[in-house]
C-alpha positions in Angstrom: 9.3 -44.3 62.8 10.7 -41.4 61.3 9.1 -42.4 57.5 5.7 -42.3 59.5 6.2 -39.2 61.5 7.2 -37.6 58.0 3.7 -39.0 56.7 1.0 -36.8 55.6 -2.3 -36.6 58.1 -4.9 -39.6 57.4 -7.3 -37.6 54.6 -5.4 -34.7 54.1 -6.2 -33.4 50.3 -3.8 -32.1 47.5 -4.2 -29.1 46.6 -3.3 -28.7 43.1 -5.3 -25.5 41.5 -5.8 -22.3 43.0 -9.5 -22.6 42.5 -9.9 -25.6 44.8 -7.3 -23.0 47.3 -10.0 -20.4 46.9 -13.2 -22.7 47.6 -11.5 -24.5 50.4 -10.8 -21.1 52.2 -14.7 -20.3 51.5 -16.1 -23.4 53.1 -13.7 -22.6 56.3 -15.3 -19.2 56.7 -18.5 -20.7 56.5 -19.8 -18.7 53.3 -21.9 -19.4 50.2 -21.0 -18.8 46.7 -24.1 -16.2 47.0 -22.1 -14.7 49.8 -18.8 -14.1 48.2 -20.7 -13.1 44.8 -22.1 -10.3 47.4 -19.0 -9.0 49.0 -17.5 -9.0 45.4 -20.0 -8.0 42.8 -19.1 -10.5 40.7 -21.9 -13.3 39.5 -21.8 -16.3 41.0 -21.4 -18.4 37.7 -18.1 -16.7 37.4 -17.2 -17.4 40.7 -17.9 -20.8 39.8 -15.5 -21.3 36.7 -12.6 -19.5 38.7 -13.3 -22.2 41.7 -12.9 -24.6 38.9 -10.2 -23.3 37.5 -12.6 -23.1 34.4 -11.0 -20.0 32.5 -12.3 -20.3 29.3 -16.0 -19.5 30.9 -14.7 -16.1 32.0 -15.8 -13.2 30.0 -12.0 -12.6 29.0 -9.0 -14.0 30.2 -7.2 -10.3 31.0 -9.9 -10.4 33.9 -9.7 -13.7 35.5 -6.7 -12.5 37.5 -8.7 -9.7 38.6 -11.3 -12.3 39.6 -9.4 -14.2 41.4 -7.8 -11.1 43.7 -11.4 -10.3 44.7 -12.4 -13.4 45.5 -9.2 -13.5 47.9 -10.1 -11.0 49.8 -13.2 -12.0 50.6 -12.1 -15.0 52.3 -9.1 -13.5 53.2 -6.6 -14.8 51.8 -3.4 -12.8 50.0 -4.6 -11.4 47.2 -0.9 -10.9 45.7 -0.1 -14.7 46.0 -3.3 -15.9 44.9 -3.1 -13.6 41.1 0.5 -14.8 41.0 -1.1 -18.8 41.1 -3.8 -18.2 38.7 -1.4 -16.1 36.0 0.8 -19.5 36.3 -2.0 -21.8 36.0 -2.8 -19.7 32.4 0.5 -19.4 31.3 0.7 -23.5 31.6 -2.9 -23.7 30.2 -2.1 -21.9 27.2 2.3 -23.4 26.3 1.7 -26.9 28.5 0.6 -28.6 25.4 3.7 -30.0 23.0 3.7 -27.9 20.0 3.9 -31.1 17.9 3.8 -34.8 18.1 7.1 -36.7 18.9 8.3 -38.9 15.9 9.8 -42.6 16.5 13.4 -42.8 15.4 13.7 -46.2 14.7 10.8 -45.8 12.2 12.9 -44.1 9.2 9.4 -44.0 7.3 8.0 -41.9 10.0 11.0 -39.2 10.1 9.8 -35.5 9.3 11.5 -33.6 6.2 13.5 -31.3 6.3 11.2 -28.2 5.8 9.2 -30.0 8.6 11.7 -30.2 10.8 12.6 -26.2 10.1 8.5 -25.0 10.0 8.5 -26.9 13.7 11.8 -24.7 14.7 10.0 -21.4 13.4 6.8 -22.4 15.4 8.5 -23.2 18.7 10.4 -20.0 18.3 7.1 -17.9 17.7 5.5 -19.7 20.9 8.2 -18.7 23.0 8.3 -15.2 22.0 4.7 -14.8 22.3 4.9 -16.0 25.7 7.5 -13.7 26.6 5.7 -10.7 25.3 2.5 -12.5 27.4 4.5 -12.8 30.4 5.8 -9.3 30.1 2.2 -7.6 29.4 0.4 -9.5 31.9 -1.3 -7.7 34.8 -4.0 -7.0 36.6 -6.9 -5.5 35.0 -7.8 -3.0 37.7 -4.4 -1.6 37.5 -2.7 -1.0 34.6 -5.4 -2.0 31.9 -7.7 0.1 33.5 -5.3 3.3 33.4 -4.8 2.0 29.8 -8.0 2.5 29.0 -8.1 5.9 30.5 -5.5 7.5 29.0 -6.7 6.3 25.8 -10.2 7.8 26.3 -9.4 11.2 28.0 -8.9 12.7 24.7 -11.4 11.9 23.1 -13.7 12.2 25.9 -13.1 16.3 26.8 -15.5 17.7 24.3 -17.9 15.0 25.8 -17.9 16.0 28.7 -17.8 20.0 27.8 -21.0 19.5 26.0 -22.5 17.5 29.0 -21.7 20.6 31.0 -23.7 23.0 28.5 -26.4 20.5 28.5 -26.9 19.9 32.0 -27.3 23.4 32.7 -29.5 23.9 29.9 -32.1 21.7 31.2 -32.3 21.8 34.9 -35.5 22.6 35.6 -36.4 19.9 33.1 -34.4 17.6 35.3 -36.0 19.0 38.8 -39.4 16.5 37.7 -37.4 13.4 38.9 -36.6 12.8 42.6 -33.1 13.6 43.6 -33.5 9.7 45.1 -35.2 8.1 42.4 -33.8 4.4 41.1 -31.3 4.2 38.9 -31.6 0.8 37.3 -28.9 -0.8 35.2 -30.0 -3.6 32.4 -27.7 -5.9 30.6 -29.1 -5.6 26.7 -26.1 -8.7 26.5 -23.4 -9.7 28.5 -21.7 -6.1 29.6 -18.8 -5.5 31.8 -19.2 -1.9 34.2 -17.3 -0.5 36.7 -16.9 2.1 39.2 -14.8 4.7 39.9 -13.7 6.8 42.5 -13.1 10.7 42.3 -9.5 9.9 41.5 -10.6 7.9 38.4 -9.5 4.5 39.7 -12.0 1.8 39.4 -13.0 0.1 43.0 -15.9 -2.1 42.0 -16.8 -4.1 38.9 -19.4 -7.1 38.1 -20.5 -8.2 35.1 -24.7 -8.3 33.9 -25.7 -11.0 31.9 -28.6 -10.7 29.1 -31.7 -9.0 30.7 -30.1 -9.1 34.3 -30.9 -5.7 36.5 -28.6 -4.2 38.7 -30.0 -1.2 41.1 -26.6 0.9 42.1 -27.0 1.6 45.5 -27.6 5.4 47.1 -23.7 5.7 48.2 -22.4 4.5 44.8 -25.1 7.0 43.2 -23.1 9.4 45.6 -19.5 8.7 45.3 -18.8 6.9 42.2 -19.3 7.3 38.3 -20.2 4.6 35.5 -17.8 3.1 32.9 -18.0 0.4 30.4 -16.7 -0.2 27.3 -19.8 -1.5 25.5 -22.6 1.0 25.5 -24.8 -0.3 23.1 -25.5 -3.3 25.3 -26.2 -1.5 28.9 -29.8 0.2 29.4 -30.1 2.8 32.0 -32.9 4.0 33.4 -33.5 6.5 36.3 -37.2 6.5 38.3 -38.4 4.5 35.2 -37.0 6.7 32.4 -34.8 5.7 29.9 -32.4 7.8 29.5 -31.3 6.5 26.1 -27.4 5.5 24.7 -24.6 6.5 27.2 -21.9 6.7 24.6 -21.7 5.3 20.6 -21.3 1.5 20.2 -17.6 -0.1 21.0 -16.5 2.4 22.5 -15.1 2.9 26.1 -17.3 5.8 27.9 -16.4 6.6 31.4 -17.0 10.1 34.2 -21.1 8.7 33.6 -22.8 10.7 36.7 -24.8 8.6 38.2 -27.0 11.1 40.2 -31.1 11.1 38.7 -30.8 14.9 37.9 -27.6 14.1 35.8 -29.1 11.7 34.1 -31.9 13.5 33.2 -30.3 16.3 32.0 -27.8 14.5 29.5 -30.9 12.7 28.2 -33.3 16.1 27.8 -30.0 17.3 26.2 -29.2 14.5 23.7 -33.2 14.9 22.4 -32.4 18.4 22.0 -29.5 18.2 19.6 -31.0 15.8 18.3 -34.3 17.6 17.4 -31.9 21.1 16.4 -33.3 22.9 12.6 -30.7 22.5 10.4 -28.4 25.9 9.7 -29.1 27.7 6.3 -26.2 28.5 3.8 -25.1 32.2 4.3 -25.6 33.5 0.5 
């Protein structure tokens, strides 16, 4: 009696990967992939691989924790515990495999050499300290990566946005033809990861756009956030059907991006101008 009482429910399902966690907590709250991928911003195919526990379909695996916290709390579940279970799942993704194949003693034929033997030491030791160094460095990415990223761009990023200053005021009136609530549209050229951030500089929302997907911010992100990414070359931005041209050079993290129409006009009127400047003649 007490073996059956100690028996699992008739039907009850293992749960052995986060994902499946994540989608069975969905399907409780009664919501769509669509759903979540609203509440979240992020596309519903990636939704899909982390359900799936598919990481290698994620744009880069320093953001599929980051996924996987959203997700959370969306369905409400703890966001802490859930990026704790997916940076496991990666670390055994990436060290479950043996390092080498197992020889059979009994076979003297089949024993490995000595310099064998010693290259398989040197490897094993190499794995473990790169997963060390992995487990030491890994976090989320809208914490310590992202203030990575800004500390390594706020240098070179002041004259930026000194000459952004100049420029916008510069060309204001030029800037007074668009509508203070005209679209700002946002085109994926590739795949390109943005964000958002707050006044603070912290970034609150992310999504990903895919080759030639639109994204229209919405009039209180216009209002209270900016526009970062760290691949210019592949976003196109365009405010009541201007182009406003390249937000920042190729590769190259750009953040502080105003996202209000008159802004937007003014740094495009004032990149055409320096770019349209007479050259200086030589004193004599």
């Amino acid at each position: 009696m007490a073996d059956e009482a100690d028996a699992p429910e008739q039907g009850e399902l293992a749960i052995t990967r986060t994902g499946d966690r994540l989608r069975l907590a969905r399907e409780a709250a009664g919501l769509s992939l669509a759903d979540v991928a609203t509440r979240t911003r992020i596309t519903q195919r990636h939704l899909q691989a982390v359900e799936q526990s598919d990481f290698a379909a994620l744009p880069g695996r320093t953001y599929v924790t980051g996924f996987a916290r959203a997700y959370a709390r969306a369905v409400d579940l703890p966001e802490a515990e859930v990026g704790a279970a997916v940076r496991q799942e990666l670390a055994e993704e990436e060290y479950g495999r043996p390092a080498y194949e197992a020889y059979e003693p009994t076979d003297p034929a089949r024993l490995p050499t000595a310099r064998l033997a010693w290259t398989l030491v040197v490897v094993a030791l190499l794995l473990v300290s790169a997963y060390g160094v992995w487990r030491f460095l890994s976090v989320e990415p809208d914490e310590a990566l992202i203030a990575a990223q800004n500390r390594a761009a706020e240098e070179s990023e002041a004259p930026a946005q000194a000459a952004d200053t100049a420029q916008a005021a510069g060309t204001a009136t030029k800037a007074g033809a668009i509508p203070a609530d005209a679209p700002v549209i946002l085109t994926g050229l590739s795949e390109v990861w943005i964000g958002f951030d707050d006044a603070s500089g912290k970034t609150e929302n992310w999504r990903t756009l895919d080759a030639g997907e639109t994204y229209e911010v919405p009039p209180a992100y216009i209002e209270q956030f900016t526009l970062r990414t760290s691949i210019p070359q592949a976003l196109k931005v365009t405010v009541g059907g201007r182009d406003i041209g390249a937000i920042g050079p190729a590769d190259t993290l750009v953040k502080n991006i105003s996202l209000k129409p008159a802004d937007l006009i003014a740094r495009a009127d004032g990149a055409g101008a320096a770019q349209t400047l007479p050259p200086v003649a030589p004193r004599r």
